[in-house]
N, C-alpha and C positions, 0 to 999 in steps of 0.2 A: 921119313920126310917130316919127323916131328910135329903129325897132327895130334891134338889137344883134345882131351872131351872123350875119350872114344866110349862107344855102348851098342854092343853086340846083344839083339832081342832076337831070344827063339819064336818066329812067327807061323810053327808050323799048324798050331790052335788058332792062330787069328786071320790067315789070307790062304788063300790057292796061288798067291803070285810069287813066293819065296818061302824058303826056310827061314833065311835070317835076315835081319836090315841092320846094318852096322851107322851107326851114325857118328860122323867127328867133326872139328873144327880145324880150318886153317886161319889165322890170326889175320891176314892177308889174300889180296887177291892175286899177289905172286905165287904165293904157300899154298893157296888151294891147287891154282893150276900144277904145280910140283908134286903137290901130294897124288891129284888125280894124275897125269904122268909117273909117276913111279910105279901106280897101282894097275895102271895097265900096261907098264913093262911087265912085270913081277906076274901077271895072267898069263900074257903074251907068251914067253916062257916057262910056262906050268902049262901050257898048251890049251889054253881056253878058248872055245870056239865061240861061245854064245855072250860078247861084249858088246853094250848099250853104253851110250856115255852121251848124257842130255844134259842141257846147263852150261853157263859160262861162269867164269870167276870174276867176272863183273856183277854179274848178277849175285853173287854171293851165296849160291846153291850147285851144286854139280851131284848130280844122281851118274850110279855109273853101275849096271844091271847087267851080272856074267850067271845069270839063270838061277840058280838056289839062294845067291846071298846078292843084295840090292845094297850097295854103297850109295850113304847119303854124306856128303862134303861139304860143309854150313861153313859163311863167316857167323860170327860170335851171335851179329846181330839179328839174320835169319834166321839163328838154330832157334834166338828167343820168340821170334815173332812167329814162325809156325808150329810152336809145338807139340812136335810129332811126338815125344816123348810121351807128354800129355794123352793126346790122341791116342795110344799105343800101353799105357801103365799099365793093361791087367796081361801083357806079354812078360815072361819071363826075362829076367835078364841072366848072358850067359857070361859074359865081361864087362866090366867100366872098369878104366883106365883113365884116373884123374891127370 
C-alpha cells in the first residue's frame, strides 16, 4: 500500500509490551486508512488472533497491536510531532525503508 518511512525497532531491551514497533507513513488520510486495511487483511489471513487497531486517519495516527509487533501508521506530520523515533533511539533498528 506504498507506506513511506518504514523502521522496524527491536523492542525486546526496552518494553514488556512488544518485540518490535514498526513505524511508517501514509502521505494521506485515504493512504493511512489503505495501508491500515491491507495490514489487517494480510494478519487476517496469516491467522492472527490477537488484533488492536486504535486511531483514525483523521487523526493522523493509527496504532494497530497483533501481540509481538505494535504497528504505528503516522501522517508525515504526527510522525514529526511525537517523536517516538526520538523517544526510542537507544532501540535497535532491524529495517528502514526510505
Amino acid at each position: 500500500m506504498k507506506a513511506a518511512n518504514i523502521l522496524l525497532l527491536d523492542m525486546r531491551e526496552h518494553t514488556l509490551l512488544a518485540d518490535y514497533y514498526m513505524l511508517c507513513d501514509g502521505s494521506s488520510k485515504r493512504q493511512i486508512d489503505a495501508i491500515q486495511n491491507e495490514l489487517l487483511e494480510k494478519l487476517k489471513q496469516a491467522g492472527s488472533k490477537t488484533v488492536l487497531a486504535e486511531g483514525t486517519p483523521e487523526s493522523g495516527w493509527v496504532l494497530v497491536d497483533f501481540g509481538s509487533v505494535i504497528v504505528h501508521i503516522f501522517s508525515p506530520e504526527q510522525r514529526v510531532y511525537y517523536q517516538l523515533e526520538e523517544l526510542w533511539k537507544n532501540a535497535p533498528i532491524v529495517v528502514r525503508i526510505l
